[in-house]
Each structure stands twice: as C-alpha cells, then as structure tokens.
N, C-alpha and C positions, 0 to 999 in steps of 0.2 A: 409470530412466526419469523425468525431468522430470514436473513436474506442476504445473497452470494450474486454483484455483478461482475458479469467481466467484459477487460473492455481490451477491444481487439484492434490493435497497434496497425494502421494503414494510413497516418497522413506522414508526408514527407520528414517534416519537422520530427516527430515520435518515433519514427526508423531510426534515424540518425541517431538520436541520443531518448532512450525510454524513460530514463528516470525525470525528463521532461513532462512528463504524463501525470508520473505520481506527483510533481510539484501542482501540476495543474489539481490533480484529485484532494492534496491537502490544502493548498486554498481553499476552493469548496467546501470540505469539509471544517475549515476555521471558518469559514462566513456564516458555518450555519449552525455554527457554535456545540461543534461534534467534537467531543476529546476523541483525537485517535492514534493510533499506534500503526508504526508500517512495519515491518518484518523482513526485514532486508537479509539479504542472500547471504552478507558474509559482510565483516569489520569495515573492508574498501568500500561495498556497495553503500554502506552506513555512511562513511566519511564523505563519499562523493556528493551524496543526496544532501548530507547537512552543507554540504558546498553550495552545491544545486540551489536550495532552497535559500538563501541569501541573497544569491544573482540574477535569480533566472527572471525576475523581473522588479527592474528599481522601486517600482511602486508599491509592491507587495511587502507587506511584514505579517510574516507566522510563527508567532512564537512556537520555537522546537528545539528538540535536544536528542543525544544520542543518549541511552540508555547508562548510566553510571554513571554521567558528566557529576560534578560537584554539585549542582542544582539541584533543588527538589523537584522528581520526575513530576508530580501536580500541576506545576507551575507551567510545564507548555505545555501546549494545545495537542502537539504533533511528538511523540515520542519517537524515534530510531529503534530499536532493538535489533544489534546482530546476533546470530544466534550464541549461545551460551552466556546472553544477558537476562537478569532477571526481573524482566518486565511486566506489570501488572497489565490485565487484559483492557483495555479500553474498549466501549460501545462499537468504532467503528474500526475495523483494520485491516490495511490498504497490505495486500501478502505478497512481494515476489519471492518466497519460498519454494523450494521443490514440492512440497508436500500441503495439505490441504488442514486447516488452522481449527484447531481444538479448542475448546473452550466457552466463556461465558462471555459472547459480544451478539449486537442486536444486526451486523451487516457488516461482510466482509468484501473489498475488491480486488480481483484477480487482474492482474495485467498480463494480458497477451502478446508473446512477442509477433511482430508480422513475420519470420520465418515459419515458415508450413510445420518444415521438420520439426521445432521446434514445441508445436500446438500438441502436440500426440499428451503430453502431460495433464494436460489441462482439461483434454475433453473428460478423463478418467475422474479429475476432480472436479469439474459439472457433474458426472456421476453420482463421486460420492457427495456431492452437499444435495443431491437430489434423492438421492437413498434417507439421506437422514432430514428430509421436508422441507428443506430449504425454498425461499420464493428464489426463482432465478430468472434472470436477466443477462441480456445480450446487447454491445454499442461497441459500434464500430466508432474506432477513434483515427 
C-alpha cells in the first residue's frame, strides 16, 4: 500500500526557512538508502534547495542533483525536479508542488507550511491520497 506523510512546519528553525526540512527529509531518506526525488515548486525553489543541501550542515554529504544537470540522474541519491523536468519517478518523493504526485512511487512527503492560510491545499490532498488508499500519516515538525 502506498503511503503519503505530512509533516506540518511548527518549530522555529522550519518557519524561518522550510526547505530546511526537506534537507532534513533527504538525509533520512539517504541514510536509509531510499533513491528519491523532491518536486520542487519552480527552477528557484530547485536552485535554492541544491544550495541548501550543500550548507545546511558541514557534516552531511547527499549526493543530489537537479534534474538535467550533465550527470547521470542514477548517480544521486536525491534528484531536484522543477517542473517541466523530465524526471523519472523515484520510490520515495519528498512534493512541495501545488498539486498531489501521480505515479508509480512506494511513499510520498507533503510538507506543510505553518501558515494556517496556507494548509487549506493540503487537507484536499490528504483527501485525495486517502480516496486513492493511501496509508497516511501526521508529524508535526
């Protein structure tokens, strides 16, 4: 059974800067040797995250790439995909997209902004990944 978490943006640090979150999620997901794919908003969101994901802590190496880089997308762990990239689906993928992720993966993570306003999208897609039998999950981050 597919499975859709989401994880809902409440500590200070994750307010401040979100794509801090997803850096924490693809760790995780490299440690536990998940090839995945994150699904970023738009080409900036992509750029900033492959930023992200070099800094945001000395210690940490994840091999990733943004979707068309020169490399063979295989080779990292963590793929970028802006949209109107043609990215192969990976197991796991980590979605800040408007829209809720099609396809052939075993577990997707929603990240929620902690603006309220904000949430109204996302309850619709707990919805629909619970229409289509998704296992779902809740964590407050």
């Amino acid at each position: 059974m597919p499975r859709a978490d989401f994880y809902l943006i409440a500590k200070p640090r994750f307010c401040e800067e979100p794509l801090l979150l997803v850096c924490e999620l693809a760790r995780k997901s490299h440690a536990a040797g998940l090839p995945t794919l994150v699904l970023a908003r738009d080409a900036a969101q992509a750029e900033r995250l492959d930023d992200l994901l070099w800094s945001f802590d000395p210690d940490a190496f994840i091999p990733h790439q943004i979707a068309g880089a020169d490399i063979e997308e295989d080779e990292a762990d963590v793929l970028i995909a802006a949209p109107g990239s043609d990215a192969p689906m990976r197991p796991l993928v980590i979605n800040l997209r408007d829209e809720a992720v099609q396809g052939g993966f075993e577990r997707v993570l929603e990240v929620v902004p902690a603006d309220e306003s904000a949430r109204e999208p996302l309850r619709e897609r707990w919805k629909q990944y619970k229409s289509r039998g998704f296992e779902l999950n809740k964590h407050d981050m």
